[in-house]
N, C-alpha and C positions, 0 to 999 in steps of 0.2 A: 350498898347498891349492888345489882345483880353483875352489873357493867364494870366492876371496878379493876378486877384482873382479866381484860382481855386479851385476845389472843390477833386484836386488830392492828395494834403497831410490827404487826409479820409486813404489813403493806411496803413498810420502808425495804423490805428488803427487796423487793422486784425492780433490780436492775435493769433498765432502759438500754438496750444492747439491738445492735444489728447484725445482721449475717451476710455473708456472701453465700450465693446461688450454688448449689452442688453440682458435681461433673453431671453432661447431658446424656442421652439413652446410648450414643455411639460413640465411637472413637473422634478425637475431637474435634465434637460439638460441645458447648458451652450455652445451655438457655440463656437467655436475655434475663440479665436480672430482676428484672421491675416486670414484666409481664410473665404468665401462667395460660396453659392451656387447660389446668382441672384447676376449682377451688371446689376444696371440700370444710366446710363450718360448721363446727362440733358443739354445741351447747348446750351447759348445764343448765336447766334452768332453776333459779331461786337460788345457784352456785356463787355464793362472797370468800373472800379469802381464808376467813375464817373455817368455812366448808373443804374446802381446797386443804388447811392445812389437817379438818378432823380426817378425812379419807387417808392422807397422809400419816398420821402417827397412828391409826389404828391397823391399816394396813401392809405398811414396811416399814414404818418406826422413824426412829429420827437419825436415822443413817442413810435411809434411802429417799427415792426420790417418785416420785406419780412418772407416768411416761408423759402426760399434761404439763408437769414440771420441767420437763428436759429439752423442750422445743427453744431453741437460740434465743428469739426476741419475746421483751413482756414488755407491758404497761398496763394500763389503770383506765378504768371507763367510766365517766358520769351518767347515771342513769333516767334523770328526770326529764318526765315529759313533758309537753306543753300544754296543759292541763288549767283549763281556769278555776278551778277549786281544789285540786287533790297536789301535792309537792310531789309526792311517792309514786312512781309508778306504779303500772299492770303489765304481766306479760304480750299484753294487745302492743298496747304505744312503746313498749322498750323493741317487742322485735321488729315493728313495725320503723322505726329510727334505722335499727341494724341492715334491713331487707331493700329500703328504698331511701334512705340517706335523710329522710322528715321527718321532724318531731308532729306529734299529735296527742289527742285525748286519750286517756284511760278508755279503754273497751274500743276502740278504732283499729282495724286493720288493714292494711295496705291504703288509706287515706291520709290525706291531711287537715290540719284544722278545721278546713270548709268543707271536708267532704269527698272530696274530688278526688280518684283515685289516680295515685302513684306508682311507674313501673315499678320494680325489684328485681333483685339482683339474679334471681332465678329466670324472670321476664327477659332479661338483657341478656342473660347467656341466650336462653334460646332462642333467642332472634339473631344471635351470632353464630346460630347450626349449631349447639352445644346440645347433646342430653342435658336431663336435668332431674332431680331425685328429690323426694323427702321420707324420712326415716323417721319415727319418735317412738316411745314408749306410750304414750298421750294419746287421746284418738287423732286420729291424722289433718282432720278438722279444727284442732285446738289453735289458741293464740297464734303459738308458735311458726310453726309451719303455716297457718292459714296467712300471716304477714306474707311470707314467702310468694303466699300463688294466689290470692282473692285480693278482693277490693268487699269489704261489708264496713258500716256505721257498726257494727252490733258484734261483737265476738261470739255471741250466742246461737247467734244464724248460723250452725252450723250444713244445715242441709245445704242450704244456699251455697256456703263453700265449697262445698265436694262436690254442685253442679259444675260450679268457676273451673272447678281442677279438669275434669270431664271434657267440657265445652269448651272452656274459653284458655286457659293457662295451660293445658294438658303436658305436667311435669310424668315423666317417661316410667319413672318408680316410686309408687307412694308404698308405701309399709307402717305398720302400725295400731292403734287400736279402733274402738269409734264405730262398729258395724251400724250399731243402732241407728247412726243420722244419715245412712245408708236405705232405708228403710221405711216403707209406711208404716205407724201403726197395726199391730195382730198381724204383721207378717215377717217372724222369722226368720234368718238366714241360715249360713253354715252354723253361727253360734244362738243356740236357744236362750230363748227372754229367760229372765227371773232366775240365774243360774244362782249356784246355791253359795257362791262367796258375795252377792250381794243381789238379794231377791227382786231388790228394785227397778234391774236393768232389763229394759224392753226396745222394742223396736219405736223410732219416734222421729223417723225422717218426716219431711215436709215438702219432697221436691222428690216424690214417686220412688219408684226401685232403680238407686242410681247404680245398683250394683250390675242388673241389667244395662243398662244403659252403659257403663262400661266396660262391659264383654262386647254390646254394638260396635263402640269405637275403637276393638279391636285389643284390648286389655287383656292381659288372663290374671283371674282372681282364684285369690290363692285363701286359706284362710288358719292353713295349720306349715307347722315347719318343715313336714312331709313334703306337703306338698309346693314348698318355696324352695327346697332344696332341688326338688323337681324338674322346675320351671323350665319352661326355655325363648318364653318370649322378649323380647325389647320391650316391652311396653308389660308392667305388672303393677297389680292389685290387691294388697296385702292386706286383711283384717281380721288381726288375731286377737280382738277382745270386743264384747260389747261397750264398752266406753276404753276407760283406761288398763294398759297391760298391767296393772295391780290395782289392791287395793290400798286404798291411805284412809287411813285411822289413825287414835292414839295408838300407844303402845298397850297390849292383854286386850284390846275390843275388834281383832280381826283383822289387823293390820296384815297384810303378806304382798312382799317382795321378790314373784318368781312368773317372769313373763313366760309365757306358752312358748315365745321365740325370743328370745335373750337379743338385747340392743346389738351385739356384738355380731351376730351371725345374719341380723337383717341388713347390717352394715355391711357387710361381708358380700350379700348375694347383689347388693346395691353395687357395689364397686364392680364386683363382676360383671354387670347387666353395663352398667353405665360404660366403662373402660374402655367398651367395645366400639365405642365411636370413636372416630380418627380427629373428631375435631375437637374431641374433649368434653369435660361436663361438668356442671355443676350440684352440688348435694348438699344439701342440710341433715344433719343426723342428733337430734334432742334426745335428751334426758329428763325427763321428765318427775321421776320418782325424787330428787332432791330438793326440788321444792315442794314435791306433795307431803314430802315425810316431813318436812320444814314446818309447812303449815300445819302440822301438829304434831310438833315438838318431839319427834318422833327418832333420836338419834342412831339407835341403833339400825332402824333402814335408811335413812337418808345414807348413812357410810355402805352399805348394801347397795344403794342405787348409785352413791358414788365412787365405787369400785367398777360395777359393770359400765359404768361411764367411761374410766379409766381405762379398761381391758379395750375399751371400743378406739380410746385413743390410740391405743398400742398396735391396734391393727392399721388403723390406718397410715399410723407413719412405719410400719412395716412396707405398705403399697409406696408409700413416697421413696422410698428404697430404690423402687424399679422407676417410678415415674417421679423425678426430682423435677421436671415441669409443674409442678403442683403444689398450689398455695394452701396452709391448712392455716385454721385459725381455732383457738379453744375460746370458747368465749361466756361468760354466763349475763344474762339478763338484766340480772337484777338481784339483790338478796333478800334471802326469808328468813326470817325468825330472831331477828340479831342473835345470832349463833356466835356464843362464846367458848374456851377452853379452858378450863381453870384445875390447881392442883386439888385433891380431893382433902376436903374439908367437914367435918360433920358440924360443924358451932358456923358453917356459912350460910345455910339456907332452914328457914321452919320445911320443905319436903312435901308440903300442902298443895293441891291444886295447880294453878301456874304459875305456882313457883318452883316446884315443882323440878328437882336436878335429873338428868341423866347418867346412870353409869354407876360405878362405876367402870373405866374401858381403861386396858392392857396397853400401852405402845406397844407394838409386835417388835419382839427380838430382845425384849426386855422385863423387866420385874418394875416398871416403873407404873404407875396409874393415874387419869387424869377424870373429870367431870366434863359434862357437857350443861352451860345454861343456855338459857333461853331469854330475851326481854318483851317479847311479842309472839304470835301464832300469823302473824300478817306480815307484807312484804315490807322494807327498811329502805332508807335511802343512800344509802351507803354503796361507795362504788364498789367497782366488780375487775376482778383481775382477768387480764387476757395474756393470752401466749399464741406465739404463732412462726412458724417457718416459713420454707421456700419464696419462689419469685415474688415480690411487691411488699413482704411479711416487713422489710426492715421499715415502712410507713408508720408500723404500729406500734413501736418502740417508744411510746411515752403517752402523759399524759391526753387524754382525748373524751369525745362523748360518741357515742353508737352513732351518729350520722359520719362521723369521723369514721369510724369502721369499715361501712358502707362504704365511702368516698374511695379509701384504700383497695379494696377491693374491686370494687368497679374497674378502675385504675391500673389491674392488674390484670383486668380481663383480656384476653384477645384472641 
């Protein structure tokens, strides 16, 4: 069986630990433990432990450690929604539990069971005077982030969401990919239709030029790294791909993993935009590319995407440095691919099709080598590790489900 030497019983090792609150910005001051004036939530999505540990030994080997890995508190998240047919999640109803504390269907966002839309956690900061941010590599419209700031039945509606973000939830920095749902038909933006890593992509909003529309409500739309390094508004616009900041394929069919503006530096200009309020903020910053690489079987960029993932963690608890008020949380969704790590074997797998091994790949720092399998191209049910610091963090320190996550959080707000 493909499953038989997994790299899943790593789970036992995520010690359920709390932290105390680090010294405050002045001489002594001390934050309040349990409350945060910034949460900032980092997620990989389609990221299972398993993922967690390939970025790990390809990356710094088995000596070292992720900057994901080094945060005080972990624990383990259940990821199933309340789904009358399906057990396994979708990224709609897992982020959707995380963002508003509700289980719901497969393809529902910012809803519950019946429909009815539910704040989130982005909603409750800014009605606490918070900025508030969404960052991904994904278009900015996707699952993810759309839990965050829309209410749609349909994860598909994405015009519709990016009106919600516009009009009605208007979070202060969106960044990201997604131009097209920005767009009417045979019109255009910064990024021309049909570009040549994947000819298909066009313009296909449904809810007019919201890109107009958001320069009306005072935005500035930014669409290359030039010009995000640029910026200088409170209120920005970022779309740096017609759909996704990569492509995802197999592996040899045109796969590439090299965003126009690296997760890492859109994080970057987030934190600086957002910081700037006194009253604090809240951000979402996704990863996008580890479950796309996931869903087809794609190891060598999934560890690509989840490195730049990593780098992104690195910065921001650099920021928690200066601002120890701030609650960070790593978190992933859900898993893709039952993503295993196994010693390299040539009499373990026939190499056909999907079955297809990965690798094989180097531990970095070492002459050691490992495989990567695979048991699905589809998402798994298997929980999902979290790590997380500063004020509220030591809530998450065990066993829980993604409304649990939410709860903590909230909790933390103030």
């Amino acid at each position: 069986m493909k499953t038989r030497r997994t790299t899943l019983a790593l789970a036992a090792a995520l010690t359920l630990t709390s932290c105390a609150a680090p010294p405050g910005d002045s001489p002594g001051e001390v934050p309040t433990p349990d409350r945060a004036k910034n949460v900032i939530v980092l997620q990989g999505d389609g990221m299972g432990i398993a993922h967690r540990e390939l970025i790990r030994l390809a990356t710094v080997g088995q000596d070292g450690e992720l900057a994901m890995d080094r945060l005080e508190v972990s624990g383990w998240v259940h990821t199933d929604p309340a789904d009358p047919t399906e057990t396994v999640t979708d990224s709609a109803a897992a982020a959707t539990a995380y963002a508003t504390g509700v289980r719901t269907f497969n393809g529902a966002v910012g809803v519950d069971v019946a429909g009815n839309p539910v704040p989130s956690l982005l909603e409750r900061a800014r009605d606490l005077g918070k900025s508030t941010g969404l960052v991904t590599t994904s278009q900015v419209t996707d699952a993810t982030p759309a839990a965050f700031a829309s209410h749609v039945l349909d994860r598909d509606d994405q015009s519709e969401i990016a009106r919600q973000y516009m009009e009605e939830t208007k979070p202060d920095v969106v960044l990201g990919g997604g131009e097209d749902r920005w767009l009417p038909p045979a019109e255009p933006g910064a990024l021309p239709d049909h570009p040549w890593t994947d000819p298909t992509e066009e313009s296909a909003g449904t809810a007019g030029d919201l890109v107009a529309r958001a320069q009306e409500l005072g935005y500035e739309h930014v669409s290359n790294g030039a010009e995000l390094a640029a910026a200088t508004s409170p209120k920005l616009l970022g779309l740096f791909a017609n759909e996704e900041m990569f492509e995802h394929r197999n592996e040899g069919e045109g796969a590439i993993y090299q965003p126009s503006v690296p997760l890492r530096d859109m994080a970057s200009k987030a934190l600086d935009t957002l910081s700037a309020d006194e009253d604090g903020f809240f951000l979402l910053i996704e990863e996008e590319g580890i479950d796309e690489m996931a869903h087809h079987n794609n190891a060598h960029l999934t560890i690509a995407a989840g490195a730049a993932f990593d780098a992104t963690v690195a910065l921001v608890l650099d920021f928690v440095k200066a601002h120890p008020d701030t609650l960070v949380v790593v978190e992933g969704d859900h898993e893709t691919g039952g993503l295993t790590i196994e010693n390299v074997d040539p009499d373990d797998e026939s190499g056909e099709a999907d079955s297809r091994e990965d690798g094989p790949f180097t531990v970095a720092g070492s002459e050691l080598q490992f495989t990567v399998d695979w048991t699905t191209t589809e998402h798994t049910g298997a929980a999902t590790p979290l790590t997380a610091t500063g004020p509220g963090s030591s809530a998450l320190g065990r066993v829980q489900h993604g409304t649990d996550v939410h709860d903590a959080i909230l909790a933390a707000l103030h």
